[in-house]
N, C-alpha and C positions, 0 to 999 in steps of 0.2 A: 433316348431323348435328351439324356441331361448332359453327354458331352457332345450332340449337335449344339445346344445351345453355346455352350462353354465354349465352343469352338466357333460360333456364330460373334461371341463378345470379341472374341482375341481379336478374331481377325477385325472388325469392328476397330479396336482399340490400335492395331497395330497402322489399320489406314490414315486415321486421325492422328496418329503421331508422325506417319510422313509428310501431311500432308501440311502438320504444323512447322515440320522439320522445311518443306518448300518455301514458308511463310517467312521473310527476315522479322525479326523484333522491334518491336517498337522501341525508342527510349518517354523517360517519365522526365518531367522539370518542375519543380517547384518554385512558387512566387507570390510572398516573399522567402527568403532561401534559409532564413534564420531571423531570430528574435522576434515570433511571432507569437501574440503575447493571446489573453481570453479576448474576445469580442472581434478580435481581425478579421477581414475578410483575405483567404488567399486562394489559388488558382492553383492549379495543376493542369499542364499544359503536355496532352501525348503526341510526340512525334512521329507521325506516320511514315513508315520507306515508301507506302504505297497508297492507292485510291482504297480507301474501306466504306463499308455500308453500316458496320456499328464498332462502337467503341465500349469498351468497358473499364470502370475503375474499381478494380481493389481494394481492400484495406482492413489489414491484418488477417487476408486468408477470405475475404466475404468481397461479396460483390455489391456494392454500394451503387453504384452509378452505371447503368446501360442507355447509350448516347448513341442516338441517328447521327448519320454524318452527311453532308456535302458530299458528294465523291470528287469535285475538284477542289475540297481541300486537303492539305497535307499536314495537319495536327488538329487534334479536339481539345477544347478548354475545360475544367471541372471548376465552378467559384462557387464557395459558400462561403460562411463565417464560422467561425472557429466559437462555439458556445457552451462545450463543457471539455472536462479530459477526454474524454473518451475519442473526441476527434485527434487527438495525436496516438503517433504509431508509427508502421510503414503503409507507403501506396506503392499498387502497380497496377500497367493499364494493359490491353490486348485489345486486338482489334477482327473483323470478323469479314470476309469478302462473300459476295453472293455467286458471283460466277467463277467458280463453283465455289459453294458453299464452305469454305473453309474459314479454321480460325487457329491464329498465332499465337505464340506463346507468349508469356507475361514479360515484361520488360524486366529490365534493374530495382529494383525495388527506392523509393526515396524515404525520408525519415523526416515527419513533422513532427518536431520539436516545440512545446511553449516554454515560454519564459516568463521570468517574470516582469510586469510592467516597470517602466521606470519611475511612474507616479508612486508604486506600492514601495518601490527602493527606497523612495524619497519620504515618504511617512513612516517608513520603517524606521532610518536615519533619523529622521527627526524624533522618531518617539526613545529613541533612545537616549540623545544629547538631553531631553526632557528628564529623562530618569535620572542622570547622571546627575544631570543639574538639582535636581530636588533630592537626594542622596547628599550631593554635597553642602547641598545648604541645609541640612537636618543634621548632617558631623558638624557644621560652622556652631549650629545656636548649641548643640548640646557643649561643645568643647568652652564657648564663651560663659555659659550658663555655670560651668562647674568652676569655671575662672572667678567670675564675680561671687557665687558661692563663698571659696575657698578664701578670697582674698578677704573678703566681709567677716571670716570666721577669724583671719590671725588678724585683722585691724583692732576687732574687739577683743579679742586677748591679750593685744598689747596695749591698749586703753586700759584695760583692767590691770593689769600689771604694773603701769605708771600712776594706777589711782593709790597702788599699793594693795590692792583688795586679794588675798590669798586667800583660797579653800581650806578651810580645818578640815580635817577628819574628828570625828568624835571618840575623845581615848575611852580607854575600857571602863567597863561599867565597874563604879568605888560607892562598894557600901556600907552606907553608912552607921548602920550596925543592927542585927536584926530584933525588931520586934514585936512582940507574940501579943494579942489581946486576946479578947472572949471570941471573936468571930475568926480566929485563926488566918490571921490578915500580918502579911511583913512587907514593911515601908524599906525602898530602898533611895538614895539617891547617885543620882545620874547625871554627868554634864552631858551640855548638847552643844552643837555647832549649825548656827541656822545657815547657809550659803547666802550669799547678800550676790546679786547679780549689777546692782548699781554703786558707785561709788561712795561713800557716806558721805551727808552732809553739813559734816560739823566735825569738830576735831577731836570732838568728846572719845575718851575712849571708851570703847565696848563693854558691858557687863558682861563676863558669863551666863547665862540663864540656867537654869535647875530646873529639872524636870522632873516630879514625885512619881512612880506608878506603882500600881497598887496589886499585890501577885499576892492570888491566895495559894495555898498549897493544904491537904487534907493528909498532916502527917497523924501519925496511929497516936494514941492516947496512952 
């Protein structure tokens, strides 16, 4: 039973393929042919050799669109609108005669392509010149910012310089000689140097100032 059957497919298979072999091909056209962006609407247009009773469209291997036909015409149209990816890929169409019932083999395959809008081009472009431009004008203010900084820091130093106002450092500590009471307390002195940030105003000269402090230490008895 099982190679009646086996033998019932082949030959099956082998008739259908003469008979697609009788059949010329159709060609496939696309329109628009390129730059066809999300939201378009385009056509696919199969061109028949001959009178057909159906038509079918392809794509990517599935059969998407099975189309009655006119028999006096001599191509079938496919129009939809283009509304996600998945509509791009390849198409291809065949077509199907009733007397006798046969059906042809698939055309040349076409290749729907999207692209991208040229509105999107255009905001794209633009949001960059944006970047670019706020980029540069964030290096403008910080580079001015360290200018004026900088310049403010050597104007007053050389104000102070011309007031004649110079930083002492404070020399080492001179003391002035140790002395011991009941509470085991020693006084020392110590010159100081206050930093003056303003120029003085009078021509008086400067006292030294003296500064007492008061160190205990707990030496043994």
């Amino acid at each position: 039973m099982a190679p009646m059957v086996m033998a019932l497919i082949l030959g099956w298979w082998l008739v259908a393929a003469s008979r697609a072999q009788q059949l010329p091909r159709p060609s496939l056209s696309l329109h628009p042919s390129q730059g066809v962006s999300m939201g378009d609407n385009v056509t696919l247009r199969c061109h028949l050799p001959r009178m057909a009773a159906w038509v079918q469209l392809w794509h990517n291997g599935t059969l998407r669109f099975n189309k009655e036909k006119d028999k006096e015409q001599d191509a079938a149209e496919f129009s939809f609108a283009v509304t996600n990816l998945e509509d791009a890929g390849t198409y291809q169409c065949r077509y199907q005669v009733s007397e006798p019932l046969w059906t042809s083999n698939q055309s040349d395959p076409v290749e729907l392509v999207l692209t991208e809008p040229t509105g999107a081009k255009r905001r794209s472009y633009v949001n960059l010149v944006v970047v670019v431009v706020n980029v540069c004008s964030a290096l403008l203010a910080l580079s001015s910012g360290l200018y004026f900084y900088f310049n403010g820091c050597s104007l007053w130093k050389r104000r102070n310089e011309s007031a004649g106002v110079t930083p002492e450092m404070p020399e080492s500590v001179q003391f002035q000689g140790p002395s011991r009471d009941s509470e085991d307390l020693t006084y020392a002195e110590m010159p100081a140097a206050i930093p003056c940030s303003q120029p003085p105003t009078s021509p008086t000269a400067p006292q030294s100032p003296v500064i007492y402090t008061t160190v205990r230490t707990d030496l043994p008895r």
